[in-house]
Jmol script that loads the backbone (N, CA, C; Angstrom):
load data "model"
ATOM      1  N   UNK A   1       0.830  -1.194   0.000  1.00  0.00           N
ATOM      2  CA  UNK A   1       0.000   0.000   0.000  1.00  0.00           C
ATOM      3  C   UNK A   1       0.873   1.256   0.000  1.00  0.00           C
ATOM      4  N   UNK A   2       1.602   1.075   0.728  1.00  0.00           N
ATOM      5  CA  UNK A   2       2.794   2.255   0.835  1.00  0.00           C
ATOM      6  C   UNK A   2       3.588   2.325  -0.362  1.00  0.00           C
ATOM      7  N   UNK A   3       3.888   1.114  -1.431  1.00  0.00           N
ATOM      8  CA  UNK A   3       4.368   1.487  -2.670  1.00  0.00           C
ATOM      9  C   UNK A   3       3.769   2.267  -3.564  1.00  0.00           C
ATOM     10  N   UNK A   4       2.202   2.170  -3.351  1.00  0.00           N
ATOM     11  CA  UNK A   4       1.647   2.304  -4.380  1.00  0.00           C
ATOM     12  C   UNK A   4       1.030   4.124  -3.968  1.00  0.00           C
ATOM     13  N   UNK A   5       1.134   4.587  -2.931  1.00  0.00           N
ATOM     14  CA  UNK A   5       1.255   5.807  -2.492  1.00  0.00           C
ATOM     15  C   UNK A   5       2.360   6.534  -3.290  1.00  0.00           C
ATOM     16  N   UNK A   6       3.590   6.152  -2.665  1.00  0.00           N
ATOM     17  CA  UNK A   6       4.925   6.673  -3.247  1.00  0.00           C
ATOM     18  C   UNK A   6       5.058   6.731  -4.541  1.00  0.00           C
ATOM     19  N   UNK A   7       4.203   5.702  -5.393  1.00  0.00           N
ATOM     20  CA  UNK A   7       4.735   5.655  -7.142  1.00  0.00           C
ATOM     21  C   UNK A   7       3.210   7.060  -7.209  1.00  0.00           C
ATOM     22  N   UNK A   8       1.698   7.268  -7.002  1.00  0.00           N
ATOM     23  CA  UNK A   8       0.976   8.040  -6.826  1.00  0.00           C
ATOM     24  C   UNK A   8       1.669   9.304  -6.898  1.00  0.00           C
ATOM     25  N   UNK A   9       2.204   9.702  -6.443  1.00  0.00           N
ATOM     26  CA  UNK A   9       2.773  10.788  -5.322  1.00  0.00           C
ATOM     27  C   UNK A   9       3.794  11.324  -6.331  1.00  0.00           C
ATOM     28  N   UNK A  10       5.181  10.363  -6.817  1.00  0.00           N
ATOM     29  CA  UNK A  10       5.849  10.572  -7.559  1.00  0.00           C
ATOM     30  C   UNK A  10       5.718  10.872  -9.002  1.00  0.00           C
ATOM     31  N   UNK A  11       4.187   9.957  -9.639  1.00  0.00           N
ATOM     32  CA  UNK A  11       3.597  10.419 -10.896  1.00  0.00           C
ATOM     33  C   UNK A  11       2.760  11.169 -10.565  1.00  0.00           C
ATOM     34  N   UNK A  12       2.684  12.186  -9.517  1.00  0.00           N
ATOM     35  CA  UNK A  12       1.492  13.409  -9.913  1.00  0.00           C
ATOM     36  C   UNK A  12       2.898  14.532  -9.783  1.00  0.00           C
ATOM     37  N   UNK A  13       3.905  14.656  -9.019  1.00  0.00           N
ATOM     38  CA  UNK A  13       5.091  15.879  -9.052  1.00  0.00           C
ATOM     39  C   UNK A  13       5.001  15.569 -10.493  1.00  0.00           C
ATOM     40  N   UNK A  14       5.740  14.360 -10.988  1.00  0.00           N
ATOM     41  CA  UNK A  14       6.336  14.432 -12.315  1.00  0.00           C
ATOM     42  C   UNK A  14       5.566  15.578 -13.385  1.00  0.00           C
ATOM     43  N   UNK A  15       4.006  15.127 -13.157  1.00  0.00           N
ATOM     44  CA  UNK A  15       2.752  15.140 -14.025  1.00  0.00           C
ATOM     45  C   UNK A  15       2.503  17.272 -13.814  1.00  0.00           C
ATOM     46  N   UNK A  16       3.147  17.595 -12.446  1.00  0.00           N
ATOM     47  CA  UNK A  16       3.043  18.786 -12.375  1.00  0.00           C
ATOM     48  C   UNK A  16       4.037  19.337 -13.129  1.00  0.00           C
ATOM     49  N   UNK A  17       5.203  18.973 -12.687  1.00  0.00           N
ATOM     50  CA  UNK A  17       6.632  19.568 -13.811  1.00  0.00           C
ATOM     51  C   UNK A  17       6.671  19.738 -15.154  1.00  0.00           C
ATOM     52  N   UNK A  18       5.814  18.704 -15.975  1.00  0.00           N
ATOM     53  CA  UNK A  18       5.565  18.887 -17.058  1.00  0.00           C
ATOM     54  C   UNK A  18       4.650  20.053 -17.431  1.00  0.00           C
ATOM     55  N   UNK A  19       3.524  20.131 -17.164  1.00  0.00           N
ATOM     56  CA  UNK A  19       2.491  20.882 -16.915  1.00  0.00           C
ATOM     57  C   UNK A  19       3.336  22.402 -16.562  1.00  0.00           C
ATOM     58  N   UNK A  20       4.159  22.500 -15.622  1.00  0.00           N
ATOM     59  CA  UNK A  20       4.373  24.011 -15.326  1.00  0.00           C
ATOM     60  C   UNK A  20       5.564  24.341 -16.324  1.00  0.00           C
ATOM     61  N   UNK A  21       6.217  23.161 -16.970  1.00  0.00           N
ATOM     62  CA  UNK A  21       7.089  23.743 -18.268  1.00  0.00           C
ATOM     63  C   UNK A  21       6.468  24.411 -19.144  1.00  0.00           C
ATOM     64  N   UNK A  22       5.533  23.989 -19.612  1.00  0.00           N
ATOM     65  CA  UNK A  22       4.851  24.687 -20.390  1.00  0.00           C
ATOM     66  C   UNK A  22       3.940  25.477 -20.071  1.00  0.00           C
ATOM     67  N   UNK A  23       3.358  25.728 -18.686  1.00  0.00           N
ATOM     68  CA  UNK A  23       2.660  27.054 -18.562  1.00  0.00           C
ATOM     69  C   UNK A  23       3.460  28.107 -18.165  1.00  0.00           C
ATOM     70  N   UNK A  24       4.763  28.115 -17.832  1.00  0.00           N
ATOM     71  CA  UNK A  24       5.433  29.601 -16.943  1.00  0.00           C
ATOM     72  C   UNK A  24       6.774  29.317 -18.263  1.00  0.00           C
ATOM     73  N   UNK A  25       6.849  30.703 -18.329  1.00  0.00           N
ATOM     74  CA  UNK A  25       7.771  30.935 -19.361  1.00  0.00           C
ATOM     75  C   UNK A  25       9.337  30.936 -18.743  1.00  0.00           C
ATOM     76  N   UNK A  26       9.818  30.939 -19.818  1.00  0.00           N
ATOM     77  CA  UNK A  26      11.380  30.523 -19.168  1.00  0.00           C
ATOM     78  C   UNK A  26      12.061  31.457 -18.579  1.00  0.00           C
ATOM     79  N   UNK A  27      12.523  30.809 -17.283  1.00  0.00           N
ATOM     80  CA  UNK A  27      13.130  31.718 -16.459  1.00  0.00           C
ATOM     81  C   UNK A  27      14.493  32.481 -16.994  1.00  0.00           C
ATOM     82  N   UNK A  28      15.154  31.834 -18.268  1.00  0.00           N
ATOM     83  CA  UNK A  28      16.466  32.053 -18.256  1.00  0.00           C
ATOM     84  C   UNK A  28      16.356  33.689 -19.336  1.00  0.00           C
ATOM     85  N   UNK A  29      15.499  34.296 -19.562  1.00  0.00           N
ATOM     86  CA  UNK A  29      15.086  35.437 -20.186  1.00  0.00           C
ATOM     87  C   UNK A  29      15.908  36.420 -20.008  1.00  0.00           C
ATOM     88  N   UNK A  30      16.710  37.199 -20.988  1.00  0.00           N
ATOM     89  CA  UNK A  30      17.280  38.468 -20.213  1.00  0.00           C
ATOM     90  C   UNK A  30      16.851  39.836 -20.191  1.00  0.00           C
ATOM     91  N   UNK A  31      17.170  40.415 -19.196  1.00  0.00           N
ATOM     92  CA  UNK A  31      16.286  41.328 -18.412  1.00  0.00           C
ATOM     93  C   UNK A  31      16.566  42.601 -19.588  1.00  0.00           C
ATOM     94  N   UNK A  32      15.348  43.296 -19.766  1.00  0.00           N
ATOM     95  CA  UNK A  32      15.643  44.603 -20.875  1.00  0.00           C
ATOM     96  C   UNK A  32      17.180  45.793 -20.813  1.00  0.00           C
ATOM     97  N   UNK A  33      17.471  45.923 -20.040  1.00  0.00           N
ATOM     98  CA  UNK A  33      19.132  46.558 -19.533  1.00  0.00           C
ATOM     99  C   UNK A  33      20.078  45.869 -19.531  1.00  0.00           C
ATOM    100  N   UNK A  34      19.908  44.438 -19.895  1.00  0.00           N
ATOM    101  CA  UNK A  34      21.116  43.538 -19.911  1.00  0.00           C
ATOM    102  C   UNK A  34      22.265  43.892 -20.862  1.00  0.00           C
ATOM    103  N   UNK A  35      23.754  43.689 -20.623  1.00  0.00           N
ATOM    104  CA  UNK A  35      24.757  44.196 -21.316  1.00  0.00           C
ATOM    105  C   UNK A  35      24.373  43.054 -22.561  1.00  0.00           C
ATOM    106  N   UNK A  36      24.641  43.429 -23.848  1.00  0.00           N
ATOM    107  CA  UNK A  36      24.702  42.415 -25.231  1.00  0.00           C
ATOM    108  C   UNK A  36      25.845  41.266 -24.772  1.00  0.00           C
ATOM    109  N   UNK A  37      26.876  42.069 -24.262  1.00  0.00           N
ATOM    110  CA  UNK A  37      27.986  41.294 -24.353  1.00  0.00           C
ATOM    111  C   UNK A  37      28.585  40.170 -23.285  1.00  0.00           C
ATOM    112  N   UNK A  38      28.007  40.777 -22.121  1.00  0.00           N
ATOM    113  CA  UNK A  38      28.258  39.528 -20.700  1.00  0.00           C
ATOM    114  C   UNK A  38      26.475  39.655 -20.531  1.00  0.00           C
ATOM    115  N   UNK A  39      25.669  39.921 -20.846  1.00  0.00           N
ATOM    116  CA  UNK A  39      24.072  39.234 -20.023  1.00  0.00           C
ATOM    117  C   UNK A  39      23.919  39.842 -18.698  1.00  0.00           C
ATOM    118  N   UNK A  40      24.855  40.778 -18.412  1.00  0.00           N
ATOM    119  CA  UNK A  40      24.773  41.384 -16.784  1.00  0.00           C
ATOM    120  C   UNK A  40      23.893  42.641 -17.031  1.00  0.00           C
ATOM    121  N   UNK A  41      22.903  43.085 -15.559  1.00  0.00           N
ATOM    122  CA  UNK A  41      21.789  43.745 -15.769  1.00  0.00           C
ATOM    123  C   UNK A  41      22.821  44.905 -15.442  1.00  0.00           C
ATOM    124  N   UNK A  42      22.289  46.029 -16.462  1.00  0.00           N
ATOM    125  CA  UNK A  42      22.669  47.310 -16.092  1.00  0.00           C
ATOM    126  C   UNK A  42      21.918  48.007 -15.271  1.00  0.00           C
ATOM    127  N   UNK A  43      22.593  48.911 -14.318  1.00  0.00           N
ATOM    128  CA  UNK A  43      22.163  49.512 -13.486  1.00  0.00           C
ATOM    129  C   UNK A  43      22.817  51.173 -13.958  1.00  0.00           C
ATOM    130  N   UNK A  44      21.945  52.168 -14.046  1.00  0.00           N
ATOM    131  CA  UNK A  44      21.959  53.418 -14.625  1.00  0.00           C
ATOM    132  C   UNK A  44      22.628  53.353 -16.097  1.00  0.00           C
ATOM    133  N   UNK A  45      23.232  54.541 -15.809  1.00  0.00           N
ATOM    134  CA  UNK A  45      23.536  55.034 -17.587  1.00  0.00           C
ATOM    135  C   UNK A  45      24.757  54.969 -18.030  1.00  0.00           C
ATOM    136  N   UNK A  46      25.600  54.331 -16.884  1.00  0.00           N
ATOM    137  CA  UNK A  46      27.314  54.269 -16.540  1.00  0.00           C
ATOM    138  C   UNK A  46      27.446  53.364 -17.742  1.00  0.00           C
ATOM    139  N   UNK A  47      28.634  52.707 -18.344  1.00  0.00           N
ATOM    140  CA  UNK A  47      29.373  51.976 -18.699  1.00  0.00           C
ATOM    141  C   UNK A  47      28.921  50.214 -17.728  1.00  0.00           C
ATOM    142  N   UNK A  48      28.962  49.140 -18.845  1.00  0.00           N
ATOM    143  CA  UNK A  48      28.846  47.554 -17.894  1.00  0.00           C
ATOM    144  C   UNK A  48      30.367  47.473 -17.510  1.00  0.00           C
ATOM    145  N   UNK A  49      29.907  46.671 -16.624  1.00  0.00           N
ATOM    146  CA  UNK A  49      30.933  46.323 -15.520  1.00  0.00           C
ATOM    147  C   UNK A  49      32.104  45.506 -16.083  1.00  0.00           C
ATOM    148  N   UNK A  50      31.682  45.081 -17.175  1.00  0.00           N
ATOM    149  CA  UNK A  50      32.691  44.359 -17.742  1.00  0.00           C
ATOM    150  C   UNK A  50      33.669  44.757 -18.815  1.00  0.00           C
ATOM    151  N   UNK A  51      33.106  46.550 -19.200  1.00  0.00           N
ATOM    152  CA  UNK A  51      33.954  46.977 -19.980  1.00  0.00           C
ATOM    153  C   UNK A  51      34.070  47.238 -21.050  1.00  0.00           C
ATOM    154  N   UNK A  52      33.215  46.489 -21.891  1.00  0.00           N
ATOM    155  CA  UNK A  52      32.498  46.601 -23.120  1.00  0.00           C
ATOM    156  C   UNK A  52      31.280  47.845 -23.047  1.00  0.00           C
ATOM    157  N   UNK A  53      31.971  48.343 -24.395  1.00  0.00           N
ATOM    158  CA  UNK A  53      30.400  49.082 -24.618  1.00  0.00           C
ATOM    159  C   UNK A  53      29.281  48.872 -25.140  1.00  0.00           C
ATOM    160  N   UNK A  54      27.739  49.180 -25.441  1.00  0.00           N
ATOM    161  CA  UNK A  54      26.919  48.827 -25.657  1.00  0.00           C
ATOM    162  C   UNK A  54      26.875  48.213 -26.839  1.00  0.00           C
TER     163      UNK A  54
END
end "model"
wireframe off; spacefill off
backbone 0.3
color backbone group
């Protein structure tokens, strides 16, 4: 009885993970101020941190 809980249990997470891949968009998105060249978020109007210009 207790196996059959645990396999339950384990095919409904699975059954959610799938399900929330495709409803929530991908986290790995870069943010609108991001440098082109390293992906790091800019903060004001300065120069990125890495040295490169826009």
């Amino acid at each position: 009885m207790l196996i059959k809980i645990m396999i339950l249990f384990l095919a409904a997470m699975a059954g959610l993970a799938v399900f929330a891949r495709f409803w929530y968009p991908p986290a790995r998105r870069r943010a609108k101020g991001a440098c082109p060249a390293c992906g790091r978020p800019r903060i004001g109007p300065g120069p990125c941190p890495c040295g490169r210009k826009r």
